[in-house]
KOLSEVEX-609516 format. One record per residue: x, y, z of N, C-alpha, C in turn. Coordinates in steps of 0.1 Angstrom, whole numbers, padded with zeros to 4 digits, always signed. Layout:
XYZXYZXYZ
...
end
This chain:
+0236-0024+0136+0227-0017+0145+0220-0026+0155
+0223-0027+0167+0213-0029+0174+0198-0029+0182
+0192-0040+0178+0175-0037+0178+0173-0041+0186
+0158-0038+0197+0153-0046+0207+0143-0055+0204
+0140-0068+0210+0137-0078+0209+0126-0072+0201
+0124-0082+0187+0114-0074+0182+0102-0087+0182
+0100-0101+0192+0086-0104+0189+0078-0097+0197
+0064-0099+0190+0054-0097+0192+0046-0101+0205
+0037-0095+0209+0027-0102+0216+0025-0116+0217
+0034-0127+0221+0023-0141+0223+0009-0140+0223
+0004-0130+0232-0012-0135+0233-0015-0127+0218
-0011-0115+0211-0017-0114+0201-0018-0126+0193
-0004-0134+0185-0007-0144+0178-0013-0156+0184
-0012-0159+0195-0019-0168+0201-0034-0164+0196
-0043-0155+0196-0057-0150+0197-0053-0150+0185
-0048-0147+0177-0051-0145+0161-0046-0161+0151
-0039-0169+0163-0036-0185+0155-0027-0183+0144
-0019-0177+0149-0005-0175+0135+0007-0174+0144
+0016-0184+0138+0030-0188+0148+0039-0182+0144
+0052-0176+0154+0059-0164+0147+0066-0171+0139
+0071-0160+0130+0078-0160+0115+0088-0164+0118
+0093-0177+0106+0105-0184+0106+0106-0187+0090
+0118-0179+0090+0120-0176+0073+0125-0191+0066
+0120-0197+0053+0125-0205+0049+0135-0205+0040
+0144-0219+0037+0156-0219+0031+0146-0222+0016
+0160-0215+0006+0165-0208+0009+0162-0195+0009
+0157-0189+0009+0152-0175+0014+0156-0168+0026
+0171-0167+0032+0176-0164+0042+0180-0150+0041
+0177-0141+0048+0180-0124+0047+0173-0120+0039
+0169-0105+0046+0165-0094+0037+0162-0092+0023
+0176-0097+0018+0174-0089+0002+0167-0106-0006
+0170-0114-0002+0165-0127-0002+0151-0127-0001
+0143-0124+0011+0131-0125+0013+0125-0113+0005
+0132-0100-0005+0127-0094-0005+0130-0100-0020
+0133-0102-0031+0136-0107-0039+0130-0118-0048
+0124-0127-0031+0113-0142-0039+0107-0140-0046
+0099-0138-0046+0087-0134-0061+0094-0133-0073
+0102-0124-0072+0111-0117-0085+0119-0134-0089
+0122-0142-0083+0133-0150-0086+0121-0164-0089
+0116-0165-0081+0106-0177-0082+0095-0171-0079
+0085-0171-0096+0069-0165-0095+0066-0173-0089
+0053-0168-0084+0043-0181-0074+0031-0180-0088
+0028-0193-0085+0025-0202-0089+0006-0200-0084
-0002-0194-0092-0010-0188-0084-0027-0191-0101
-0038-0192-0092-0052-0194-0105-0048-0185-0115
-0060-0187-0124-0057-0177-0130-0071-0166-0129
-0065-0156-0130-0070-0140-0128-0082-0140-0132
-0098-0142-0123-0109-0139-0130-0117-0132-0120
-0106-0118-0118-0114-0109-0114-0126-0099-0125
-0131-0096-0116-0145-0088-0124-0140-0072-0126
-0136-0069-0137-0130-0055-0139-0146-0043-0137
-0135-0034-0127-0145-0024-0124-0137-0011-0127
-0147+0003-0130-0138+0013-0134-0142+0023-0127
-0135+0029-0115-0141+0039-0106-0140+0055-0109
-0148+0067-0113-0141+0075-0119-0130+0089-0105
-0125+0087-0111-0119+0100-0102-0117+0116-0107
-0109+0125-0098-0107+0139-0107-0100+0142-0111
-0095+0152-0119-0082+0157-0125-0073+0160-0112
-0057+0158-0114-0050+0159-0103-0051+0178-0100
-0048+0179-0090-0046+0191-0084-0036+0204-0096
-0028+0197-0095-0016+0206-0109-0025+0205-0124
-0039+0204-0128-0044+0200-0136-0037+0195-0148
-0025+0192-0144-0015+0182-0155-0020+0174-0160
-0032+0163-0157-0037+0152-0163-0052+0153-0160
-0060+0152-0172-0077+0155-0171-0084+0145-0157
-0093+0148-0154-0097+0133-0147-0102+0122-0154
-0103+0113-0151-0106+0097-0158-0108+0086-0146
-0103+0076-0150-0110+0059-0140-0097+0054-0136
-0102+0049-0120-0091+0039-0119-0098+0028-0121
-0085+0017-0125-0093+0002-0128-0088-0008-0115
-0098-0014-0113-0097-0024-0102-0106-0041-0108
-0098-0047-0099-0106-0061-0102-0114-0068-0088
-0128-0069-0087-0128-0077-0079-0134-0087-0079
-0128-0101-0066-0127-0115-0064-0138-0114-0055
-0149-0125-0058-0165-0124-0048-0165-0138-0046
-0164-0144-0032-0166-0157-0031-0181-0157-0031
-0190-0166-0027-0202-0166-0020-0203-0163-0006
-0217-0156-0003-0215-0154+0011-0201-0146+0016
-0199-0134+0011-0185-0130+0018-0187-0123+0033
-0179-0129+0043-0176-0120+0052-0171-0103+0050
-0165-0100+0044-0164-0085+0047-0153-0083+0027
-0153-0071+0026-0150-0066+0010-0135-0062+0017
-0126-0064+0013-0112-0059+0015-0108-0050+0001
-0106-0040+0006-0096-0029-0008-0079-0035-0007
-0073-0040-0020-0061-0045-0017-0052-0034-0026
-0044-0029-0018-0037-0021-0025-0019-0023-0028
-0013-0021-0038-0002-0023-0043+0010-0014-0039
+0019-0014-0038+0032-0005-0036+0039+0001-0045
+0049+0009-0046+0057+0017-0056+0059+0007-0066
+0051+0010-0079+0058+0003-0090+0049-0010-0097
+0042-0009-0083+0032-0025-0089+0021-0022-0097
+0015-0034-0090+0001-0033-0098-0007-0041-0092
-0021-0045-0096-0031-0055-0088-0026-0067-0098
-0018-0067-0108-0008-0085-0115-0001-0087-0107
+0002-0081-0099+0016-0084-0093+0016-0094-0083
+0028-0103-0079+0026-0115-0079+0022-0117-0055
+0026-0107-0051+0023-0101-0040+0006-0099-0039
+0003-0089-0044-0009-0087-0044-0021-0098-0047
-0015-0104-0058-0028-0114-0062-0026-0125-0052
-0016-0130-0046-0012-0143-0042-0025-0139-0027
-0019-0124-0020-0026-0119-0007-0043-0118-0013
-0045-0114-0025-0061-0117-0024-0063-0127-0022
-0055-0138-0029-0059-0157-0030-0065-0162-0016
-0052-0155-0008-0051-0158+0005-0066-0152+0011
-0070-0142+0011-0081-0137+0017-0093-0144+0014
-0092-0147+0002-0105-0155-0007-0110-0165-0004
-0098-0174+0001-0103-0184+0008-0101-0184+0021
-0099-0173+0027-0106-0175+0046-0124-0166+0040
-0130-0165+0029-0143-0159+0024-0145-0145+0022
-0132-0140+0019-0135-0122+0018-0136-0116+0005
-0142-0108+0004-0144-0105-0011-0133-0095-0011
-0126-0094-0024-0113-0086-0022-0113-0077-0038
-0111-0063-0032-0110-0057-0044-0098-0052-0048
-0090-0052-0058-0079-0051-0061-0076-0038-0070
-0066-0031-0064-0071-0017-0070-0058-0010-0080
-0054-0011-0092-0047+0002-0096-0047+0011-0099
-0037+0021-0088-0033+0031-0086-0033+0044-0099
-0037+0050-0099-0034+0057-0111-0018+0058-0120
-0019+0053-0131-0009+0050-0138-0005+0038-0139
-0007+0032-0131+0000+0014-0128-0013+0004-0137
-0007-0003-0147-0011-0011-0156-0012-0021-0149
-0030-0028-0152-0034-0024-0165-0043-0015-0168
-0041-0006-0157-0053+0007-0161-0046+0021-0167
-0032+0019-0167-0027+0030-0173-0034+0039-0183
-0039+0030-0192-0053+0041-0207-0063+0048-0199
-0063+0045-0183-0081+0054-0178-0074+0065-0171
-0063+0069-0173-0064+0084-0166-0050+0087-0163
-0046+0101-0167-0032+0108-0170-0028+0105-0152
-0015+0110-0153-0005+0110-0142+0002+0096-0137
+0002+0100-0126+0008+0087-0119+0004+0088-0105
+0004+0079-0093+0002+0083-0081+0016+0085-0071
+0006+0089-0057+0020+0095-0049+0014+0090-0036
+0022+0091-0025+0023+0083-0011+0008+0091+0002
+0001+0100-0009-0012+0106-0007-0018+0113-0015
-0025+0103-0020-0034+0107-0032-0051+0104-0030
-0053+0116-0020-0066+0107-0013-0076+0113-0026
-0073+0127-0033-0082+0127-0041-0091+0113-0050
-0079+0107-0052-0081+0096-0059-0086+0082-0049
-0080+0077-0041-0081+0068-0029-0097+0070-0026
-0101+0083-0020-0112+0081-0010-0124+0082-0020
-0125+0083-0036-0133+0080-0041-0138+0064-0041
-0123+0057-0047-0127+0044-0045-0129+0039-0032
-0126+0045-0022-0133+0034-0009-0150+0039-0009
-0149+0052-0015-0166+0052-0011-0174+0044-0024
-0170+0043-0034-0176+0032-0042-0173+0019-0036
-0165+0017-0033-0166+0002-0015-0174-0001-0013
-0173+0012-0006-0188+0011+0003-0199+0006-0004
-0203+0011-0013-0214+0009-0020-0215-0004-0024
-0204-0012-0026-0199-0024-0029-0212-0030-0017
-0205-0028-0008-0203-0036-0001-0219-0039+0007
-0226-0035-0003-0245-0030+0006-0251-0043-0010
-0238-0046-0016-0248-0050-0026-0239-0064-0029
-0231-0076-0020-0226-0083-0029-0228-0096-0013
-0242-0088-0006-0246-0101+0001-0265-0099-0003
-0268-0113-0004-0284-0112-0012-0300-0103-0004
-0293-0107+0012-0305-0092+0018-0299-0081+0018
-0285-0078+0013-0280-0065+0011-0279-0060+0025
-0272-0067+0034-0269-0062+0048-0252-0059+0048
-0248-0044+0046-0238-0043+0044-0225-0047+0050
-0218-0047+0042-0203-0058+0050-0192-0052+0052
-0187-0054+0063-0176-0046+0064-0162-0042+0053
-0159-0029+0056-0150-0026+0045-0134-0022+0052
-0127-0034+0050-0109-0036+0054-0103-0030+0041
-0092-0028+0047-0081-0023+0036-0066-0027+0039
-0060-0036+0033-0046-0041+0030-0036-0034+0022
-0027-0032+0027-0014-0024+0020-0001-0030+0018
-0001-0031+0011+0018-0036+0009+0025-0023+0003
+0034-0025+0009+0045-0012+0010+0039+0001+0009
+0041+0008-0002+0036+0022-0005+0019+0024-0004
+0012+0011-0008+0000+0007-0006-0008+0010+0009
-0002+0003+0021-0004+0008+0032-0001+0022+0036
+0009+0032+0030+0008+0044+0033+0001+0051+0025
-0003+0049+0019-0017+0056+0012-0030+0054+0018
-0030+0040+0021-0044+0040+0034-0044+0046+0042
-0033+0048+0046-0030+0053+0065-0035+0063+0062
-0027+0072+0050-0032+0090+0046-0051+0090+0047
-0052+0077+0038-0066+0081+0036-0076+0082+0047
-0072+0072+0058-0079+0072+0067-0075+0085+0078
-0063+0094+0073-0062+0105+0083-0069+0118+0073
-0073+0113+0064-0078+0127+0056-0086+0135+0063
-0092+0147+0062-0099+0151+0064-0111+0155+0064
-0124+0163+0070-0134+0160+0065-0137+0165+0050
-0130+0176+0050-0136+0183+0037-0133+0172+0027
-0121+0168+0028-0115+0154+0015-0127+0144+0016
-0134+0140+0027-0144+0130+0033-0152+0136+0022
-0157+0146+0025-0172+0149+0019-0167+0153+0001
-0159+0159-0001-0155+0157-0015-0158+0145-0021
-0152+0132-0016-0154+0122-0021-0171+0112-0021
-0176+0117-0012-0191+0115-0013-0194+0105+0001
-0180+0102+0007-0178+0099+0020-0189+0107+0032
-0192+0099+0044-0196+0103+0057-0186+0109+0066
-0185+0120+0065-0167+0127+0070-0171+0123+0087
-0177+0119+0092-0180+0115+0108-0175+0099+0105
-0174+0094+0096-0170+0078+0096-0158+0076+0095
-0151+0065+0095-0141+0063+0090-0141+0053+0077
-0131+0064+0067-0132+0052+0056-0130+0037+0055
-0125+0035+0065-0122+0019+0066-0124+0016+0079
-0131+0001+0080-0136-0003+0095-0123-0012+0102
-0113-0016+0095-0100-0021+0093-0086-0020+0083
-0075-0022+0089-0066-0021+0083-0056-0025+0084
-0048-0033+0078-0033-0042+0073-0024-0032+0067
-0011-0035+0074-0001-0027+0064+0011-0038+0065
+0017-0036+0055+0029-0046+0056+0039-0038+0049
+0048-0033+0055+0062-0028+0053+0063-0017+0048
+0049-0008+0053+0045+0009+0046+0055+0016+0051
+0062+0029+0040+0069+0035+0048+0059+0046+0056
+0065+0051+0067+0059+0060+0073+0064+0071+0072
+0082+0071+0070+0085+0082+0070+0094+0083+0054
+0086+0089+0044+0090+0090+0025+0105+0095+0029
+0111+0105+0035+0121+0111+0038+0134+0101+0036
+0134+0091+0046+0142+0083+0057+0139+0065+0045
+0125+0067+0040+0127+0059+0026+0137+0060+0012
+0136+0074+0014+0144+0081+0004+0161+0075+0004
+0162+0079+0013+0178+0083+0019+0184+0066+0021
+0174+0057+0024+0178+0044+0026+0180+0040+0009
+0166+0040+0004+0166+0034-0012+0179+0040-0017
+0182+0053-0016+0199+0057-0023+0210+0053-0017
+0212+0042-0007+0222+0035-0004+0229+0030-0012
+0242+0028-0014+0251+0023-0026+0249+0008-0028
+0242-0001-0013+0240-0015-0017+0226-0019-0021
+0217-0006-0025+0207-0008-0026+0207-0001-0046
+0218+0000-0051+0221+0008-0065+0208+0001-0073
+0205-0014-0077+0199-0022-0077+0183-0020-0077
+0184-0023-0068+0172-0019-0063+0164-0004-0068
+0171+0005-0065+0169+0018-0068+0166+0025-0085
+0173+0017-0096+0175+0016-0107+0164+0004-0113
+0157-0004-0108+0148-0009-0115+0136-0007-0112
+0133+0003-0094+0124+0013-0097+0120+0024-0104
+0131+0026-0108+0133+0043-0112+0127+0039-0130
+0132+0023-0132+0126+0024-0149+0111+0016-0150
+0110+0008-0137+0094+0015-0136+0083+0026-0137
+0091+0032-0130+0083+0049-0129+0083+0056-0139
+0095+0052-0147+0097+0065-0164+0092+0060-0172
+0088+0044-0169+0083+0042-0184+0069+0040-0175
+0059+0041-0165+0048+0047-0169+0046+0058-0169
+0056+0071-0165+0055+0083-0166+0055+0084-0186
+0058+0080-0190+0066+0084-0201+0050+0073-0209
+0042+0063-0208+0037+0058-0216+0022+0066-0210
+0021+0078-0204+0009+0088-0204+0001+0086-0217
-0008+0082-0217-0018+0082-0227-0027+0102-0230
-0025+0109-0219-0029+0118-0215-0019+0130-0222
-0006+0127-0222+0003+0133-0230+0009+0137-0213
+0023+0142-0224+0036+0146-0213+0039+0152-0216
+0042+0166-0200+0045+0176-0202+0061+0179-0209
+0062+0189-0221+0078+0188-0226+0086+0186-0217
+0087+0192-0203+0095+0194-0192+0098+0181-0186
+0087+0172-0186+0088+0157-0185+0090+0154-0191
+0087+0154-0210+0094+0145-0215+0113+0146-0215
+0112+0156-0214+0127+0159-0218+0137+0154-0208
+0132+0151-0189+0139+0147-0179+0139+0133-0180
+0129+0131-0186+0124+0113-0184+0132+0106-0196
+0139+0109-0202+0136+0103-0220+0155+0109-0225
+0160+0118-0211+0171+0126-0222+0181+0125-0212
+0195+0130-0215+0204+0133-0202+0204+0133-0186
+0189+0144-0187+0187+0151-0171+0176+0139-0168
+0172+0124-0174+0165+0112-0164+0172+0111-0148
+0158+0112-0144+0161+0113-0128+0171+0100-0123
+0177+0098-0115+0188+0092-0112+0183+0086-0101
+0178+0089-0094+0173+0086-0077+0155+0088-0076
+0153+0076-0066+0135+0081-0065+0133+0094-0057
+0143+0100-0049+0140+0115-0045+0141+0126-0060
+0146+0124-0070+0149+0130-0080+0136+0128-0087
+0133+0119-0090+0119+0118-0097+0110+0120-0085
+0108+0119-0077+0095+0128-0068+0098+0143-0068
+0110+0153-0070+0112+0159-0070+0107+0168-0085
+0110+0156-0095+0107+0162-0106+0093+0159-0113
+0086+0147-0111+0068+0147-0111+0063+0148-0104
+0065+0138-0089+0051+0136-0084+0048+0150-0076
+0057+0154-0070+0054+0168-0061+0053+0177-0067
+0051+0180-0078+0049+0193-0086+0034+0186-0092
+0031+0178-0094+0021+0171-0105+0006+0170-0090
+0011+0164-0074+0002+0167-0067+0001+0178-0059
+0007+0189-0063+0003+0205-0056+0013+0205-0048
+0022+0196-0042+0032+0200-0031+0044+0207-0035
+0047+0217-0027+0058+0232-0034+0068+0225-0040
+0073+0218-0035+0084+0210-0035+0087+0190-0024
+0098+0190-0031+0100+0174-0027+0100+0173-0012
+0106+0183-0005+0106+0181+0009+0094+0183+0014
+0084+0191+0012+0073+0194+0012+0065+0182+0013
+0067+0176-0001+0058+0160-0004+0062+0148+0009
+0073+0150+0012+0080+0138+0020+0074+0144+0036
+0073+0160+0037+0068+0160+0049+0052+0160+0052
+0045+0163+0044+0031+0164+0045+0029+0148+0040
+0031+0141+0034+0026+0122+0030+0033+0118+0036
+0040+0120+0047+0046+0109+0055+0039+0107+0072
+0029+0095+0070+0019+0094+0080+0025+0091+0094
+0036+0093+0096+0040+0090+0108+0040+0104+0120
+0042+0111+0118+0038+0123+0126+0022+0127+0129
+0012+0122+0121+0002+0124+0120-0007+0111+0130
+0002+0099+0125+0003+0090+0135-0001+0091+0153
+0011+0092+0153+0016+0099+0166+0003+0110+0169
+0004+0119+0165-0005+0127+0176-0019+0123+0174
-0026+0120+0160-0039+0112+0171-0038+0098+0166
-0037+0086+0171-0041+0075+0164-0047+0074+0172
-0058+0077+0179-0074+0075+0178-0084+0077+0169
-0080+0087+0161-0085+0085+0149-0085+0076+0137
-0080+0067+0139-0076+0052+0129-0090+0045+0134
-0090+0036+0123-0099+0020+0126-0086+0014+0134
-0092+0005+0140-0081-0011+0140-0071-0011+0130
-0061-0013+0135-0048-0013+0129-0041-0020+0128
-0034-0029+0122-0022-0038+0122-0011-0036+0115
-0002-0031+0116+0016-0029+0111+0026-0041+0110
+0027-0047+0102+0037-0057+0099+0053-0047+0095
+0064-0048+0105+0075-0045+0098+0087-0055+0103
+0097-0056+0093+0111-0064+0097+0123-0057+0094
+0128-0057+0107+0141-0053+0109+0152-0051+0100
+0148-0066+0090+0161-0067+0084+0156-0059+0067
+0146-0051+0069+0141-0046+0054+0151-0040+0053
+0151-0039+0038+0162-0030+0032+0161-0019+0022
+0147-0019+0020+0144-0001+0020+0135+0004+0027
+0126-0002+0036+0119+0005+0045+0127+0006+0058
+0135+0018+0060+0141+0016+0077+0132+0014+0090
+0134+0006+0095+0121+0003+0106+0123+0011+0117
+0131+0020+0119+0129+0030+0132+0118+0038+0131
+0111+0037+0119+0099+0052+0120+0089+0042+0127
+0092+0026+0122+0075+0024+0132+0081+0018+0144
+0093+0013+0148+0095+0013+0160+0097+0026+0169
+0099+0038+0166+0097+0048+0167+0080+0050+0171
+0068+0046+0164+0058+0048+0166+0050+0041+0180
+0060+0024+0181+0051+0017+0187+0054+0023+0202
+0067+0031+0205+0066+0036+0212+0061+0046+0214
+0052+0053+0209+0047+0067+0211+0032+0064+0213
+0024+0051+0206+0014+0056+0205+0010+0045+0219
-0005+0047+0227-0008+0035+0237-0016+0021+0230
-0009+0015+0241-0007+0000+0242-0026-0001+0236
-0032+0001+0244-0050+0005+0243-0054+0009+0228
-0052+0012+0221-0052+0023+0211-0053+0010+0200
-0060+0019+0189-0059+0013+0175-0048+0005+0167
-0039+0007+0169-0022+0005+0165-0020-0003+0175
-0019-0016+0169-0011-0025+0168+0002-0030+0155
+0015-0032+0163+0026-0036+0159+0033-0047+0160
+0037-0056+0146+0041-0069+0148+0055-0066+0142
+0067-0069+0148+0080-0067+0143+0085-0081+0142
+0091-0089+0132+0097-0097+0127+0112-0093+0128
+0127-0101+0133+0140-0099+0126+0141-0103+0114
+0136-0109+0107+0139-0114+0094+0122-0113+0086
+0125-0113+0073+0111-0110+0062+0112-0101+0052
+0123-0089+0056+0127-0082+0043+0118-0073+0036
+0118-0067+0025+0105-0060+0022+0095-0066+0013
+0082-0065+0022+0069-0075+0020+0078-0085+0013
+0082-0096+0023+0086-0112+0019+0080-0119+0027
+0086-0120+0039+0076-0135+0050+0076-0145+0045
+0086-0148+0037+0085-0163+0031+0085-0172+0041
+0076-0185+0044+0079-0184+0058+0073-0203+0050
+0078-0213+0062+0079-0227+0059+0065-0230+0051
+0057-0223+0056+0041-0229+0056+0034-0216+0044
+0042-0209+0035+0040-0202+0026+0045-0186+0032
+0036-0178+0025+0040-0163+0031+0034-0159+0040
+0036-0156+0055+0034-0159+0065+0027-0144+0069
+0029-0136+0061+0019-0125+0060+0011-0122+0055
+0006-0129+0045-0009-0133+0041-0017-0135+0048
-0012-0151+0057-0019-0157+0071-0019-0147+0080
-0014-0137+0087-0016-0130+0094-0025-0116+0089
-0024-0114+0079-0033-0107+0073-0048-0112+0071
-0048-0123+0072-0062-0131+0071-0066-0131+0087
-0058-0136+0090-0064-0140+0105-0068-0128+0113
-0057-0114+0114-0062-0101+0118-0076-0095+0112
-0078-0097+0099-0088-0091+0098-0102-0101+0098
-0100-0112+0102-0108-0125+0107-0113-0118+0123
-0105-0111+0131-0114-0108+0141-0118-0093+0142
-0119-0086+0134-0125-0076+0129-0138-0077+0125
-0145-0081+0117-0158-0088+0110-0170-0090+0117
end
């Protein structure tokens, strides 16, 4: 396929001091850059975040009672601003992505809160289900305990701004949260006139779940698709909350879902109120919602690369054309970086841009 020149702004990275992406050896292509971590951990402190438990409510399908998500947060001194770091299909705040991007934040001074998702260990024991690509019931509770954060972790208590970071599935759950609405706003104990986030980072979020779908079931993606899929059953299946027979029996027996449209088809969209799978993929997929207002966003920043190989990048090249130049949405396109990789000479080259963007935000 044929793509159009996909750098960036000079004067953006010029003004934000991050030089474009140049993938390092060997880490050449896509499935390569998408892969590093998995092949070579990084090499990273060790973990002394301050465990916090935020409570949330029973899901919608009251399948699973309400209970806590667990998060860890990293407090330099003096922080410039509280960042929510959020994880993608399958992770977790261990994951070697996530913690490496708090490291990164921590030392340009940001206090970083690291959040798992409902189901994703190690908070799996605080509360039944699993999450999905809009789960603001759960999401916009924790940004308003943020907030609250964030009035109490400088010593005159002059509140600090509250960013949010996404890697993959992670940034499309912010994007939702920040398009929620008011009533979801005030449910959560939120200022429905505010926006839950005064910033925001995404790196390789799908926008459109559909066109994610249809890519991840690619025959050269078999791989890929299969060591998600026993992610997902075995925290589906290690419910502390208990599992529905219906679930156990799909998850555990013959009829195990085969595809990630199969298993959204058979938990997550029935478990978050949506009729059906097509339904889930068209209502949580923030790219049409995008589009008609992104005025309503904070500051924006979209990391995507061409050469990813399960996020197809036409939904946000698709977007950078729709939405104005002026506007909140901003788009950085890379040919090479793969999904959330950026392996780049001088480390992960999306970290530093992640730092630096929300460096002029603050």
């Amino acid at each position: 396929m044929s793509w159009p020149d996909p750098h960036p702004d000079p004067q953006l990275l010029l003004q934000l001091g991050v030089s474009p992406f140049q993938q390092r050896f060997p880490w050449w292509g896509g499935d390569l850059q998408t892969l590093r971590d998995t092949l070579r951990p990084v090499d990273l402190p060790i973990d002394q975040g301050q465990s916090l438990e935020i409570e949330v409510p029973a899901l919608k399908s009251g399948a699973a009672g309400s209970g806590a998500l667990l998060a860890f947060l990293d407090c330099p001194p003096a922080p410039k601003a509280l960042v929510v770091v959020l994880h993608g299909l399958g992770g977790s705040s261990r994951r070697e992505g996530v913690r490496r991007l708090g490291v990164a934040l921590g030392s340009e001074g940001f206090a970083v809160l690291r959040l798992n998702m409902r189901g994703a260990d190690p908070g799996r024991h605080l509360a039944g289900g699993t999450y999905a690509a809009r789960c603001n019931s759960d999401l916009l509770p924790v940004l308003h305990r943020a907030r609250q954060l964030c009035s109490t972790l400088t010593p005159e208590g002059t509140p600090l701004p509250l960013f949010g970071a996404g890697l993959s599935l992670g940034g499309t759950m912010l994007l939702n949260a920040c398009l929620s609405t008011s009533a979801e706003r005030v449910a959560a104990g939120l200022d429905p006139a505010r926006q839950p986030l005064d910033g925001l980072f995404c790196a390789s979020s799908p926008l459109d779940l559909a066109a994610c779908s249809a890519s991840i079931e690619r025959p050269r993606n078999r791989v890929y698709q299969r060591w998600l899929l026993q992610r997902l059953v075995r925290q589906t299946l290690a419910d502390p909350f208990g599992v529905s027979d219906l679930d156990l029996g799909r998850m555990s027996g013959a009829e195990q879902p085969r595809t990630i449209r199969a298993f959204d088809s058979t938990v997550t969209a029935p478990r978050w109120g949506f009729a059906d799978v097509e339904a889930y993929y068209r209502e949580a997929s923030p790219l049409q919602y995008l589009i008609q207002s992104p005025q309503g966003l904070p500051p924006t920043l979209m990391l995507q690369a061409l050469d990813d190989p399960w996020v197809p990048a036409r939904s946000a090249l698709d977007l950078g054309e729709a939405v104005p130049t002026d506007g909140p949405i901003q788009l950085i396109f890379t040919r090479e970086g793969g999904h959330n990789g950026f392996h780049g000479r001088a480390g992960c080259w999306s970290d530093a841009l992640a730092a630096s963007w929300l460096q002029t935000l603050k």
